[in-house]
VEXDREN-2710 file (C-alpha; in Angstrom, 1 decimal):
% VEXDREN-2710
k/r/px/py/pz
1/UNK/0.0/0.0/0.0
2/UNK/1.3/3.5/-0.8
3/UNK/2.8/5.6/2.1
4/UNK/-0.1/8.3/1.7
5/UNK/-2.5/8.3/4.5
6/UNK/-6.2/7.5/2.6
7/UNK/-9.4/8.0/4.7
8/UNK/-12.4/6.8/2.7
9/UNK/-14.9/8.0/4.9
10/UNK/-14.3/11.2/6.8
11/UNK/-12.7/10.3/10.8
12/UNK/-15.4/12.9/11.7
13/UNK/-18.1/12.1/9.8
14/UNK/-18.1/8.5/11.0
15/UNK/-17.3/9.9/14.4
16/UNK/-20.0/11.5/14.7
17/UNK/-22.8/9.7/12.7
18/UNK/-21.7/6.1/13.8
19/UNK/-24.7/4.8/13.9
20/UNK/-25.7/6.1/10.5
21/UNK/-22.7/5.2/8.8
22/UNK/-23.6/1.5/9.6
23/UNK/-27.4/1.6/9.1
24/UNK/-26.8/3.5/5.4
25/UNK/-23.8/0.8/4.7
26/UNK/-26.1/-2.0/5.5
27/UNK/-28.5/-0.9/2.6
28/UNK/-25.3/-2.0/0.4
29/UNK/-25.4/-5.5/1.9
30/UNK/-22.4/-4.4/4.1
31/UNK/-21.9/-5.0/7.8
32/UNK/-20.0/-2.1/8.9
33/UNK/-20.4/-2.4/12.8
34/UNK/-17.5/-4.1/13.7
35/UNK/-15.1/-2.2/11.9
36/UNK/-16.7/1.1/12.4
37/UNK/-16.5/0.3/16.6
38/UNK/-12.8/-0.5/15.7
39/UNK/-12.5/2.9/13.2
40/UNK/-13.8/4.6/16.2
41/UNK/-11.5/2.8/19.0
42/UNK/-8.7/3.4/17.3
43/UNK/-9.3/7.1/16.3
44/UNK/-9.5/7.5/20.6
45/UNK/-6.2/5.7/20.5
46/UNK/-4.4/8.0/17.9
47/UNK/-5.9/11.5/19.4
48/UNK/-4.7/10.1/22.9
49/UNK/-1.2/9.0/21.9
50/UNK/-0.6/12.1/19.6
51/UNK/-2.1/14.6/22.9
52/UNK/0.6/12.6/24.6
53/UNK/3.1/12.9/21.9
54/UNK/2.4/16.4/21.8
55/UNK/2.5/17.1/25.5
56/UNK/6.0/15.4/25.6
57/UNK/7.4/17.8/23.3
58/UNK/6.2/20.5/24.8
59/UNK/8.1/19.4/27.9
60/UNK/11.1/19.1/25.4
61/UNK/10.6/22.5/24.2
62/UNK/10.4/24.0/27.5
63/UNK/13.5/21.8/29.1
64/UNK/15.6/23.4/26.0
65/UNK/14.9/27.0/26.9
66/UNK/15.5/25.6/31.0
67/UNK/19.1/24.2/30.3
68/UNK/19.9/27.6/27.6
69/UNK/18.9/29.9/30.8
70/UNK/20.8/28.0/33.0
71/UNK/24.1/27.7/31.0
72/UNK/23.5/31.2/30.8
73/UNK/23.3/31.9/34.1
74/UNK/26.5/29.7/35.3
75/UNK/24.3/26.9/36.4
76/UNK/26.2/24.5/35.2
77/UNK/25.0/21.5/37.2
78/UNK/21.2/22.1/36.8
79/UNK/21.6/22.7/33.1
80/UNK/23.4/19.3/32.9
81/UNK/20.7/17.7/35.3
82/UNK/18.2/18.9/32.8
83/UNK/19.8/17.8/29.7
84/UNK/19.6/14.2/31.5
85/UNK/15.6/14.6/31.9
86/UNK/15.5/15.5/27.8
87/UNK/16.8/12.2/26.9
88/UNK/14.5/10.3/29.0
89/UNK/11.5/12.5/27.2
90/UNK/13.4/12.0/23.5
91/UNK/13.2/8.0/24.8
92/UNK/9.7/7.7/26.0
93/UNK/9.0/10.2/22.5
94/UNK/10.6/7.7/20.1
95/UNK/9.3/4.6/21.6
96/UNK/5.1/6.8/21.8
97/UNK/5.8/7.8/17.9
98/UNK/6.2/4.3/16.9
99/UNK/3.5/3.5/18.9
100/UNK/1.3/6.1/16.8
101/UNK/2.2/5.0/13.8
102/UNK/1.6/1.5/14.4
103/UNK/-2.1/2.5/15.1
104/UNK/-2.4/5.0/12.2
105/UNK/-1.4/2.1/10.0
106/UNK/-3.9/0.0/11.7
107/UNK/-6.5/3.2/11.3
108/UNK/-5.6/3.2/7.6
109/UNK/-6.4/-0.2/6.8
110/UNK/-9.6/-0.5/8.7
111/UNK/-10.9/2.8/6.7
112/UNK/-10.2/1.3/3.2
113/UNK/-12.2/-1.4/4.6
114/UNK/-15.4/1.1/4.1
115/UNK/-17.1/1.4/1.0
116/UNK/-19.1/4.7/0.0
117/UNK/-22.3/5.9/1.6
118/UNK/-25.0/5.3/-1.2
119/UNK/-27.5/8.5/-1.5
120/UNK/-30.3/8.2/0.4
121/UNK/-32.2/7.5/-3.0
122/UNK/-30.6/4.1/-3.0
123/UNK/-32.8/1.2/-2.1
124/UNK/-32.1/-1.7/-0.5
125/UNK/-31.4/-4.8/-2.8
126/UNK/-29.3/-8.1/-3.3
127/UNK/-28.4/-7.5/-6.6
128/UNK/-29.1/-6.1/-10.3
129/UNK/-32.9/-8.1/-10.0
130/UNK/-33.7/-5.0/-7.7
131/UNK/-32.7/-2.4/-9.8
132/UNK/-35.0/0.3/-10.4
133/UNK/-36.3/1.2/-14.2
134/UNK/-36.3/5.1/-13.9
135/UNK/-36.7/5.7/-17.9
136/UNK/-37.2/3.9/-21.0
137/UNK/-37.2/5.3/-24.6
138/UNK/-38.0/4.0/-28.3
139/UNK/-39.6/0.9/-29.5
140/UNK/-38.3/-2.6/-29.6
141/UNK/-37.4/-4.0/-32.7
142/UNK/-39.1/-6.8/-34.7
143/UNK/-36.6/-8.7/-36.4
144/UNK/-37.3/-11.4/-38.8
145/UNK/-37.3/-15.2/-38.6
146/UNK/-34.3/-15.5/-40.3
147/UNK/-32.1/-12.5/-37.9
148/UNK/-28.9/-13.8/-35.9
149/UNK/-27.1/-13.0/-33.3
150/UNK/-23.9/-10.7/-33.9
151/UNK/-21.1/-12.8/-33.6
152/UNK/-22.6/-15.1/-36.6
153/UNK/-23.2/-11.3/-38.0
154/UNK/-19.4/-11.0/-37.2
155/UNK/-18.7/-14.0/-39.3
156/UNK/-21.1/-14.1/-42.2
157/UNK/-20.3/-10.0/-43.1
158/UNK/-16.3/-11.0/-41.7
159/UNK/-16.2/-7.8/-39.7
160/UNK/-15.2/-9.2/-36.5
161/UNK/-12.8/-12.1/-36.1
162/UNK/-13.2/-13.7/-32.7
163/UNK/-11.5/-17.0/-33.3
164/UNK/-8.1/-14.5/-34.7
165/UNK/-8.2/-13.2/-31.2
166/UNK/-8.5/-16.5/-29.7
167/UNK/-5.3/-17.5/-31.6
168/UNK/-3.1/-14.6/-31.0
169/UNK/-3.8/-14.0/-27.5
170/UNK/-6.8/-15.9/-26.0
171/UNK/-10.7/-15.2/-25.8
172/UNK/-12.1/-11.9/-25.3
173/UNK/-9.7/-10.5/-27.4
174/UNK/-11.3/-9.9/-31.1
175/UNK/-9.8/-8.5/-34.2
176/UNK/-11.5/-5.9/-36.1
177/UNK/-11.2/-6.4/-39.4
178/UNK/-12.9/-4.2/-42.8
179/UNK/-15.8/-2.3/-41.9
180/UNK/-16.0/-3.2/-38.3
181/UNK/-12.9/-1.6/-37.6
182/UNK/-14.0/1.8/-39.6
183/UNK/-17.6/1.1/-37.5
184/UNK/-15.5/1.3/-34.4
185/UNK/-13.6/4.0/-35.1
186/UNK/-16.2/5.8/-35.9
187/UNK/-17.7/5.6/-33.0
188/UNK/-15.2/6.4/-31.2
189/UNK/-14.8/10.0/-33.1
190/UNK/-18.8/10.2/-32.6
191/UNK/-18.7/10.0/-29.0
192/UNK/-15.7/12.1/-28.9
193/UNK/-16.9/15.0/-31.0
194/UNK/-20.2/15.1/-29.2
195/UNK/-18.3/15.1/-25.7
196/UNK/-16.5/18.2/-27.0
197/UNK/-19.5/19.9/-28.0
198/UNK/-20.9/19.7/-24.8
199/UNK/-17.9/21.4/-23.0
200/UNK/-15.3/19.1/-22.5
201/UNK/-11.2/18.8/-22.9
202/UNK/-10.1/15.6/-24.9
203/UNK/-7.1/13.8/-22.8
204/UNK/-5.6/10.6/-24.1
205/UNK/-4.6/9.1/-21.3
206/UNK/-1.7/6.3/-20.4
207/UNK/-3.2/2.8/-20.5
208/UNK/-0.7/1.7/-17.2
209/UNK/-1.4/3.0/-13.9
210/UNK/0.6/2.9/-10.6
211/UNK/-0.4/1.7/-7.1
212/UNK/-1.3/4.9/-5.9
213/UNK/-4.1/5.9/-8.1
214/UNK/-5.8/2.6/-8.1
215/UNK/-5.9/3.3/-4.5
216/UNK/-7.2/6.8/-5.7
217/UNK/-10.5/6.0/-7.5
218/UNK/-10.5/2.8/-5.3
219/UNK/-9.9/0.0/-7.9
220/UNK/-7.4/-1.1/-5.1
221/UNK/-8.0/-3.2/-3.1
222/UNK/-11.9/-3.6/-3.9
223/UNK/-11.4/-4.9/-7.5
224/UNK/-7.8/-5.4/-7.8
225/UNK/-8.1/-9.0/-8.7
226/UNK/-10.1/-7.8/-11.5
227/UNK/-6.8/-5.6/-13.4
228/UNK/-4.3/-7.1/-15.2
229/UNK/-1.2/-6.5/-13.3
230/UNK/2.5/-6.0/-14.9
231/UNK/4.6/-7.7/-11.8
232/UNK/8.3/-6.5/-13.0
233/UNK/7.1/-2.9/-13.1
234/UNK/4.3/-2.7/-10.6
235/UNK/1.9/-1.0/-12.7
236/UNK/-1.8/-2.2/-13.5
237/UNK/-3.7/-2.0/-17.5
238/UNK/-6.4/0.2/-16.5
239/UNK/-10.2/-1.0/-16.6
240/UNK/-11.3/2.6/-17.7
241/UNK/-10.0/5.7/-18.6
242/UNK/-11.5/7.0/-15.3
243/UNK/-8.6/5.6/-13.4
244/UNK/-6.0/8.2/-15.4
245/UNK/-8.0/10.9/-15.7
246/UNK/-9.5/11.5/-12.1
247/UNK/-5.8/10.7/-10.4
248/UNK/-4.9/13.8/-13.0
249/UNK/-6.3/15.8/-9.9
250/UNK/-4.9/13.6/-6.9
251/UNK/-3.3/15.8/-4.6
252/UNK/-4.6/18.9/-6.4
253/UNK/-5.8/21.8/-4.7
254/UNK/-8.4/23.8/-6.9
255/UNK/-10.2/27.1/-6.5
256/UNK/-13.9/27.6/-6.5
257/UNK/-13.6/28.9/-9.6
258/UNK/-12.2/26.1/-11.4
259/UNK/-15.5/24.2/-11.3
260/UNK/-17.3/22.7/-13.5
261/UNK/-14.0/20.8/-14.4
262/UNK/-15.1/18.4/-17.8
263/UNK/-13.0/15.8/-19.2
264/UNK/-13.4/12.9/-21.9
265/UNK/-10.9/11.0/-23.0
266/UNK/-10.6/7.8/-25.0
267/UNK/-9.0/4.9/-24.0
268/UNK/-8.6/0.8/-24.5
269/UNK/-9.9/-0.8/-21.3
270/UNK/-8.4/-4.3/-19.9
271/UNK/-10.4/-6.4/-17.3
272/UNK/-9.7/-10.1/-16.5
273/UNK/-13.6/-10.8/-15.3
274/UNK/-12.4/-13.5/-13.7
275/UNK/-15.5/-16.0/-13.1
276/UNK/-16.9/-15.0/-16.1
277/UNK/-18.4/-17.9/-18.0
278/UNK/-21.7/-19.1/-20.5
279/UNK/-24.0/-17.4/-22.9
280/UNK/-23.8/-13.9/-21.3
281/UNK/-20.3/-13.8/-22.6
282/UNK/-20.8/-14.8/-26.1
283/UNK/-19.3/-12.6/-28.9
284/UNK/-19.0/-8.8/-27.7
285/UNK/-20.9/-9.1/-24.5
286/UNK/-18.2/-9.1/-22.5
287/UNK/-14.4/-8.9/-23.6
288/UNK/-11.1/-8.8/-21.3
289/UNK/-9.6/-5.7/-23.7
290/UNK/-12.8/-2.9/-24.9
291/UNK/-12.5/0.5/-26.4
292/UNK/-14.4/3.3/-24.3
293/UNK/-15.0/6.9/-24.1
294/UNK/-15.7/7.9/-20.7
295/UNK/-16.6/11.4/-19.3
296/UNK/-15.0/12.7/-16.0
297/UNK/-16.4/15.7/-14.1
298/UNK/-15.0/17.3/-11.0
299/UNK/-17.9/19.6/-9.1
300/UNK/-18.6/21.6/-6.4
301/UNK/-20.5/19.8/-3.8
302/UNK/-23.6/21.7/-4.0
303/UNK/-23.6/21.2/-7.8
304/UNK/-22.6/17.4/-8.2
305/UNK/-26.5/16.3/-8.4
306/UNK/-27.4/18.0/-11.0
307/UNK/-24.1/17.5/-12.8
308/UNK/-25.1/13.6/-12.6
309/UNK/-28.5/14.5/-14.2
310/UNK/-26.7/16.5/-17.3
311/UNK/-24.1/13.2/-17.4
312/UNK/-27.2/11.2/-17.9
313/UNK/-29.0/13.3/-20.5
314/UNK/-26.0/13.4/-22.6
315/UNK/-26.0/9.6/-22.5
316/UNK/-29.1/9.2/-23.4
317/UNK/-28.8/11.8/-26.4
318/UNK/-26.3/9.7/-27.8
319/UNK/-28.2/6.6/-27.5
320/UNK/-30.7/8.6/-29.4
321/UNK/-29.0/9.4/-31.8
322/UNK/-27.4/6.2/-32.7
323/UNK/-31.7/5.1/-32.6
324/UNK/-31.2/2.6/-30.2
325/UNK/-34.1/1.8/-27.9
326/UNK/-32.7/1.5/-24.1
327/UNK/-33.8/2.3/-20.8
328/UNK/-31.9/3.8/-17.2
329/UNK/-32.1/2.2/-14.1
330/UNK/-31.2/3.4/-10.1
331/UNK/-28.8/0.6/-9.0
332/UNK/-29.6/-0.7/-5.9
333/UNK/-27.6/-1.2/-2.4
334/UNK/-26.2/-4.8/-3.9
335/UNK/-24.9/-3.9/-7.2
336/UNK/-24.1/-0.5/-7.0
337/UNK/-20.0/-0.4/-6.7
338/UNK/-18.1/-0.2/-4.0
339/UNK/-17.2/3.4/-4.3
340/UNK/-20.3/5.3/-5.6
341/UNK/-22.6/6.7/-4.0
342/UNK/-25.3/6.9/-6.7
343/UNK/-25.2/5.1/-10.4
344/UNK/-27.5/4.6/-13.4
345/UNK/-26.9/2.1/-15.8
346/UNK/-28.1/2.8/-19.3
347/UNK/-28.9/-0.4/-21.1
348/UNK/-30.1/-1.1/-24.7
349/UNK/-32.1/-3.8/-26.4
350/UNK/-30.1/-6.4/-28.1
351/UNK/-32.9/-7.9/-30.3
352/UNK/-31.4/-11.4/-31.5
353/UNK/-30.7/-11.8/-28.0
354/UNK/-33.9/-10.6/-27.0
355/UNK/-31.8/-8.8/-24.3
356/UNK/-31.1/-5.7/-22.5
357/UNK/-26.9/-5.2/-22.8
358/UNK/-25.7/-2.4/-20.5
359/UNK/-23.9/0.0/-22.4
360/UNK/-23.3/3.2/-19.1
361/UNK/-22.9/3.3/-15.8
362/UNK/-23.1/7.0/-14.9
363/UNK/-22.2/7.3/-11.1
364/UNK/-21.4/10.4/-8.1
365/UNK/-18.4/9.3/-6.1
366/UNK/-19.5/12.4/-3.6
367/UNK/-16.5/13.0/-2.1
368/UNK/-15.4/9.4/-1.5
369/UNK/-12.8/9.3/-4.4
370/UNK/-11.8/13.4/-3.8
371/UNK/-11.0/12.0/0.2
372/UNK/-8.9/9.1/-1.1
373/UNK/-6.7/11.6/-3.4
374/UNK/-6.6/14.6/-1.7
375/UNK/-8.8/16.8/-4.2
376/UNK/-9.7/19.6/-2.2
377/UNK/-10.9/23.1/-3.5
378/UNK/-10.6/26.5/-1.2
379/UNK/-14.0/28.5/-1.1
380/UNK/-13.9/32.4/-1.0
381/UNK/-13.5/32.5/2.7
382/UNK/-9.7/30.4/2.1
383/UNK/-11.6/27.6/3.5
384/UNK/-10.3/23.8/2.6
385/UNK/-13.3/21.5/1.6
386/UNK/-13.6/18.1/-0.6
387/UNK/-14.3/18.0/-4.3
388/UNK/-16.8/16.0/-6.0
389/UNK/-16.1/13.4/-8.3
390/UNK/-18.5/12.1/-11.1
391/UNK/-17.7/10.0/-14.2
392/UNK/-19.5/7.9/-16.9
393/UNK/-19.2/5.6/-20.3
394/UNK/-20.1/7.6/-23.0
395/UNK/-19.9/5.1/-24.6
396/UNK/-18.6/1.5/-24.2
397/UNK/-18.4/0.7/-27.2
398/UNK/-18.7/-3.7/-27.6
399/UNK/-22.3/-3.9/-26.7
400/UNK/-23.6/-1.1/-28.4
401/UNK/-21.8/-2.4/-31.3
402/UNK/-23.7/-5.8/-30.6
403/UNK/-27.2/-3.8/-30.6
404/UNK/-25.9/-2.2/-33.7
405/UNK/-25.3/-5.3/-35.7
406/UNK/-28.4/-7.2/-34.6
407/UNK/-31.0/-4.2/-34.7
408/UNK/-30.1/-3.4/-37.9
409/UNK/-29.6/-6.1/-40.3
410/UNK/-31.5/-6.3/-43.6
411/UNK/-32.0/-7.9/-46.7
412/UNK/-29.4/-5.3/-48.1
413/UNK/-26.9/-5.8/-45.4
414/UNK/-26.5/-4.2/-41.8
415/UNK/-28.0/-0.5/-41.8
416/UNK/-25.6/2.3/-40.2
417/UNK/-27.7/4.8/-38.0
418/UNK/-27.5/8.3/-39.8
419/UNK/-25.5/10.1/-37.1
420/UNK/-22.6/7.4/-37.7
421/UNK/-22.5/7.9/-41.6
422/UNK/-20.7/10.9/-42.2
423/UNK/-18.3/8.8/-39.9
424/UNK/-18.1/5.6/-41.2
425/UNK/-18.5/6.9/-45.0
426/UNK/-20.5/3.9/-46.0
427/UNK/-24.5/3.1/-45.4
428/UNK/-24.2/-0.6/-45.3
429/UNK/-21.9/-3.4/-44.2
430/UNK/-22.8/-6.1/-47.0
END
């Protein structure tokens, strides 16, 4: 773990809402009474030791300016006499120290122990069976009898080679090949012209990331199984470009002024999904290597909620555009993440699969992430407060490529939505 001190929750937020802390952590399936009572025990333990700590060198202090006086004075004897009481204090300082920092190490990893508080909107739940619908827009297609699914699309139009990928470096790892890989890079410049139109700055970030910023948007240690991690070097392939671009701002100390700070940034994304197994993750529906556009915003606390709602429309007016039916629900307490506080997953209707695919998750971190990394902001009265973090796919790109493929095939081939066209600079794949 990095040297940094990172406490998830506030000490004095859980200090003094205890019993909130656990009842709101419960509603994400988490029993967090015995480790808050130990947050709390050993928060008493620091603040004693340190009063300690700092009462013993104040002694010190005041013994210095003692033995100066006396030397001063010709008191040669006393001023030796006291230099022999310092060393005793610099003993019994050295030996409370390393008690303190054996309990602020303790502290430490009891706090990263905590997940986020979920907003009070969130409702109880044991997984994504619970979610709640909030939206749902356009009609369902009705495909005809002959209409497959898209990775025999993949095949018959040879626009995405699966068994390529298999061969070079193992499954969920396709080729694009033709006019699947001019479909996804169009995409890709879609999603990114429209972010920029709505106000962002393009990044391209680095795919690797160190220890210390997967500890900063708290993919360490929640899903650090789920990274592919480069031993020799210590760096992890990052599972979104979030990672990257929210640790941009670790240890960053902004103005009011600076906000609304709006980022987008494409990016491969690399995930094991370890476990992972049967028809859910057949073709493009779920892949260890993905390309994504994601949208990073960094708000004042009293804006963040309606921030999330502006994150979610311009999701949505993408999905639009592209004319893809799909629909927005509230994750619950069991499958919202470990680190948000509220999410919305946008998902659209695969109709081969006669499925909905998520395609979003559009989420507030609060100040969860912002505590982690240090991303604080000073008000007009020079005051220091917490940042609010917010991020969202916009878009991933393998499912809604799968929705692509299936909703539109035709007699004359697969039909490209008319916002893409201009992009892609063909109507068809035939």
């Amino acid at each position: 773990m990095p040297q940094n001190r990172y406490f998830m929750l506030e000490l004095q937020r859980i200090r003094e809402n205890k019993d909130y802390v656990i009842e709101r952590l419960a509603v994400k399936n988490f029993d967090a009474a015995p480790l808050v009572e130990k947050i709390v025990e050993l928060d008493q333990d620091r603040r004693a030791k340190q009063k300690e700590l700092d009462d013993l060198l104040a002694q010190s202090n005041q013994l210095a300016k003692e033995i100066g006086q006396y030397f001063k004075s010709g008191e040669k004897e006393k001023a030796e006499a006291t230099k022999k009481e310092t060393v005793v204090l610099k003993e019994k300082s050295k030996s409370l120290s390393e008690e303190l920092d054996r309990i602020v190490a303790e502290l430490d990893a009891a706090l990263i122990e905590l997940p986020n508080l979920p907003h009070a909107s969130v409702a109880s739940g044991k997984g994504e069976d619970d979610n709640e619908i909030v939206f749902s827009e356009g009609e369902i297609p009705t495909l005809g009898a002959d209409a497959i699914p898209h990775w025999e699309l993949a095949e018959k139009y040879q626009i995405i080679d699966f068994n390529l990928g298999s061969k070079v470096t193992g499954a969920g790892f396709p080729f694009y090949r033709g006019k699947g890989a001019r479909l996804q890079r169009a995409l890709i410049n879609f999603f990114l012209d429209e972010a920029l139109q709505a106000g962002y700055l393009e990044y391209q970030p680095p795919l690797l990331i160190n220890e210390a910023s997967g500890y900063g948007t708290g993919q360490i240690p929640d899903k650090e199984g789920q990274m592919y991690y480069v031993g020799v070097d210590k760096l992890y392939l990052i599972p979104t470009a979030e990672v990257p671009i929210t640790n941009i701002y670790r240890n960053v100390m902004l103005k009011e002024e600076d906000f609304p700070i709006k980022n987008v940034a494409y990016s491969n994304c690399f995930r094991r999904e370890a476990g992972s197994y049967g028809k859910d993750v057949r073709g493009l529906n779920r892949l260890h290597q993905f390309d994504k556009v994601e949208i990073v915003q960094i708000q004042h606390p009293d804006k963040s909620y309606d921030t999330l709602e502006e994150m979610k429309a311009h999701v949505a007016g993408l999905l639009r555009k592209l004319e893809l039916p799909f629909r927005i629900l509230r994750l619950c307490g069991g499958d919202i993440s470990f680190t948000s506080a509220l999410t919305f997953d946008f998902e659209v209707y695969s109709a081969a699969q006669k499925r909905w695919l998520e395609v979003s998750s559009v989420s507030n971190f609060e100040s969860y992430q912002s505590n982690r990394m240090k991303l604080r902001y000073k008000d007009k009265d020079s005051k220091t407060h917490l940042a609010h973090t917010l991020n969202g796919s916009a878009l991933a790109l393998p499912r809604v490529v799968a929705a692509l493929l299936e909703n539109n095939q035709t007699e004359k081939g697969i039909l490209i939505p008319k916002a893409l066209q201009s992009y892609t600079g063909f109507e068809y794949i035939d």
